[in-house]
SERO-4910 file (N, C-alpha, C, O; in steps of 0.05 Angstrom, whole numbers):
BEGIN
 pado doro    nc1    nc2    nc3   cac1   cac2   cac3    cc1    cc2    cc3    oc1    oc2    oc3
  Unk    A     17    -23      0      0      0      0     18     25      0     39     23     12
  Unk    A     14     42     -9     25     71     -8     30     80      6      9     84     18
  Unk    A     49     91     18     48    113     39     18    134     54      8    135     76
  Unk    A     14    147     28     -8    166     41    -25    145     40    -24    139     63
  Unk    A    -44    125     28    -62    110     33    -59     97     61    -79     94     75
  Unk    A    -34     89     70    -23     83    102    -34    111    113    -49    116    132
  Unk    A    -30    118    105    -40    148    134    -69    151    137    -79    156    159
  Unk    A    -85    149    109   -108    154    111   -117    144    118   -138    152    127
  Unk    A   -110    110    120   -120     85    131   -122     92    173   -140     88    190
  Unk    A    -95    102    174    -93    107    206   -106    125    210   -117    129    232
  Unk    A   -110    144    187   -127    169    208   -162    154    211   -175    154    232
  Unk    A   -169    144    187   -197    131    192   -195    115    210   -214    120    225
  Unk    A   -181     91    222   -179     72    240   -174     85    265   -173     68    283
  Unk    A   -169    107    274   -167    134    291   -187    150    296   -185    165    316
  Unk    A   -204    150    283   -232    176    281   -245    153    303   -243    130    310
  Unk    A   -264    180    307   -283    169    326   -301    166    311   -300    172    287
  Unk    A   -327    152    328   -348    134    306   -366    160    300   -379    161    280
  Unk    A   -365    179    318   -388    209    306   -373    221    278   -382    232    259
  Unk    A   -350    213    285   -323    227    257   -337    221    233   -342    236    214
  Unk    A   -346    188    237   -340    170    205   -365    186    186   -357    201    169
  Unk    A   -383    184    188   -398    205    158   -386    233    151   -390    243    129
  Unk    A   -369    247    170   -357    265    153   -336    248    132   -335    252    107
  Unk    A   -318    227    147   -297    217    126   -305    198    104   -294    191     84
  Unk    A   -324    193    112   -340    170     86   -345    189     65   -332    185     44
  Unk    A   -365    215     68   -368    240     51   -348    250     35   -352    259     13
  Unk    A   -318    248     51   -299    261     37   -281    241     18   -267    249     -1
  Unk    A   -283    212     27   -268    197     20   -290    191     -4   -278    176    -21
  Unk    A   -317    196    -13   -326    197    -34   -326    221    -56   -336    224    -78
  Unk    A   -312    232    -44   -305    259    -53   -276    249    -73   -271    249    -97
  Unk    A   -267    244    -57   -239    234    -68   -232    217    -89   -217    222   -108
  Unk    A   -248    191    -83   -263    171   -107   -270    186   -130   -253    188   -148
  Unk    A   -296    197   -134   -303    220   -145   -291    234   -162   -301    236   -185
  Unk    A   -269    245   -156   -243    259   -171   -223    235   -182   -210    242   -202
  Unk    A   -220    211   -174   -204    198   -183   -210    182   -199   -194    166   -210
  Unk    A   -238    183   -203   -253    160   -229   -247    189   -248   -226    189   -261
  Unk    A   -257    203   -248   -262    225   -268   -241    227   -274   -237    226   -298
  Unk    A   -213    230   -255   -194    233   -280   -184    201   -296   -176    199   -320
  Unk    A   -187    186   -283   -190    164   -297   -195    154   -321   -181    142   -336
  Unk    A   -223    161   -323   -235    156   -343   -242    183   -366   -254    183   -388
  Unk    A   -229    205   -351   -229    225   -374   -202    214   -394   -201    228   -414
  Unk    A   -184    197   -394   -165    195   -410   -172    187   -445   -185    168   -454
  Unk    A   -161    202   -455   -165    193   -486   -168    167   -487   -160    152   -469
  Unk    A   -183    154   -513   -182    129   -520   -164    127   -545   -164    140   -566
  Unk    A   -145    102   -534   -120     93   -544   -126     99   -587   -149     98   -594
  Unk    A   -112    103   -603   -120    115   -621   -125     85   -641   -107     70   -634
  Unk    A   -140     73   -660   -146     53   -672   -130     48   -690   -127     63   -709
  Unk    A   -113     19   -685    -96     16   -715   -103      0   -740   -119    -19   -740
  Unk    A    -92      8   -757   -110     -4   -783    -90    -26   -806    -68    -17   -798
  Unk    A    -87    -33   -814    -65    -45   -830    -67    -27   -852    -88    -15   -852
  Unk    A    -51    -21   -871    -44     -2   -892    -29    -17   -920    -12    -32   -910
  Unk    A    -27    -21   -950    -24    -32   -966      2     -5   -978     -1     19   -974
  Unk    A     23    -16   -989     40     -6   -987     38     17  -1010     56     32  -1019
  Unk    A     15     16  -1016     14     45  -1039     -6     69  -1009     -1     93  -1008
  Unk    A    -23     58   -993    -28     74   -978     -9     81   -955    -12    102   -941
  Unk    A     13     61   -951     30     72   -931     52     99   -949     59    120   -939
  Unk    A     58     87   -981     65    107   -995     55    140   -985     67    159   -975
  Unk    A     35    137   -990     18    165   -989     17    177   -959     21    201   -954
  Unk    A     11    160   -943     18    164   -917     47    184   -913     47    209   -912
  Unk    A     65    171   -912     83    187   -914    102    200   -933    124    211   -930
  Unk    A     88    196   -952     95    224   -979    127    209   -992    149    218   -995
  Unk    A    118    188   -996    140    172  -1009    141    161  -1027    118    151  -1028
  Unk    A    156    152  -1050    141    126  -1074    132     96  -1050    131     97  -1025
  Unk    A    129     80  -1064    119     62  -1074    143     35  -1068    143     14  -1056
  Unk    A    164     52  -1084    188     40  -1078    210     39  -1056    227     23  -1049
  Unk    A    202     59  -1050    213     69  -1025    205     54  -1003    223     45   -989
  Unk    A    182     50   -998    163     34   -976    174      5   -981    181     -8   -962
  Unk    A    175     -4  -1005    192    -33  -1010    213    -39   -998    219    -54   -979
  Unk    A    229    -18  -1016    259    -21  -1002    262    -18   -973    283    -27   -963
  Unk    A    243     -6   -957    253     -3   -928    223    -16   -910    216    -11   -887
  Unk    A    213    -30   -924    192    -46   -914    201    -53   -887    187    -48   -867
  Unk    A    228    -68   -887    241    -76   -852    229    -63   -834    212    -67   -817
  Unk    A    251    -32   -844    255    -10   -815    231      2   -809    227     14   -788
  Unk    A    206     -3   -834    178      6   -832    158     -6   -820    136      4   -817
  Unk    A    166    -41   -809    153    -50   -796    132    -67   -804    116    -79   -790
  Unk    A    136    -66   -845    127    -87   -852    117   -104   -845    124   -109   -822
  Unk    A     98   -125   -856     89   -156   -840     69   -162   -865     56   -147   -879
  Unk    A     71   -192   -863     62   -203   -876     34   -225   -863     38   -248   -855
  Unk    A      9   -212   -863    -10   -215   -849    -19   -243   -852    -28   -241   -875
  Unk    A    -23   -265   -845    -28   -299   -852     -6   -304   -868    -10   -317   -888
  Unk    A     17   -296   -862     36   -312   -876     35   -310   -903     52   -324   -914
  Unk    A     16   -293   -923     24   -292   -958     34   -274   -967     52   -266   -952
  Unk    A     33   -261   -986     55   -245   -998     49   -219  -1001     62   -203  -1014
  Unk    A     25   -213   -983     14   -188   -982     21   -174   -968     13   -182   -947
  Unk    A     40   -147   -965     57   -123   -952     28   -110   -936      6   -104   -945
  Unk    A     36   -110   -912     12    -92   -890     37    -74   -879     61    -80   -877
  Unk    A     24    -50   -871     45    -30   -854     23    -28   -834     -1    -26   -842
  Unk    A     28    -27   -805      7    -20   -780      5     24   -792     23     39   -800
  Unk    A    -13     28   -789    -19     53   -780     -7     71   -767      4     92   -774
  Unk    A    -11     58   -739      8     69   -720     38     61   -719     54     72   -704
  Unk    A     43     43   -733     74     39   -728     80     62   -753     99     76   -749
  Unk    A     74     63   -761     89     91   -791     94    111   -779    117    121   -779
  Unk    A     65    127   -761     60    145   -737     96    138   -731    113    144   -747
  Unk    A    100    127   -707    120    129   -700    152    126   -711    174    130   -702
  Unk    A    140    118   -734    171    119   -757    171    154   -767    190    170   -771
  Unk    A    152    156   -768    158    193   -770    161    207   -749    173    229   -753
  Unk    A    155    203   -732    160    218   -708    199    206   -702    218    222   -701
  Unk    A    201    175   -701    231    178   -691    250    187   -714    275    190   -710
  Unk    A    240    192   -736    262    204   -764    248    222   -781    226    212   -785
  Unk    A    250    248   -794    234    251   -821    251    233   -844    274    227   -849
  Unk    A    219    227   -857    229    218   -886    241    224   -910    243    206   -927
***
């Protein structure tokens, strides 16, 4: 357990029993604020597979280019056939760690 969760635990196991509806009130208070930020967090962004003329375009490149560096691009070959997929988000992050 945490530190401050240790304290808050002692101070409630400490209160007197007239105490406890003020700390139940506040400790729903608390909850309260900590779902909300919780659940205010973005939802994770959706990845898509991409065909190597759309990963082309994606990042403003030939055709050929996306071939030749299919590796470092993260290429894959989806069931094992001969069909080039690039993830979405993995390109995302090939431009962000280099420009093209």
């Amino acid at each position: 357990m945490r530190a401050e969760t240790q304290r808050l635990l002692s101070l409630i196991q400490s209160a007197a029993i007239d105490e406890l509806p003020t700390v139940i009130g506040e400790l729903s208070t608390l909850l309260a604020v900590a779902q909300k930020k919780y659940f205010a967090q973005p939802a994770p962004p959706e990845d898509r597979l991409l065909t190597p003329a759309q990963a082309a375009e994606k990042l403003g490149v030939s055709e050929k280019y996306i071939y030749k560096h299919a590796k470092e691009l993260g290429g894959q070959n989806p069931g094992g056939g001969a069909a080039l997929r690039f993830s979405s988000l993995g390109l995302d992050k090939a431009i962000r760690r280099r420009a093209l």
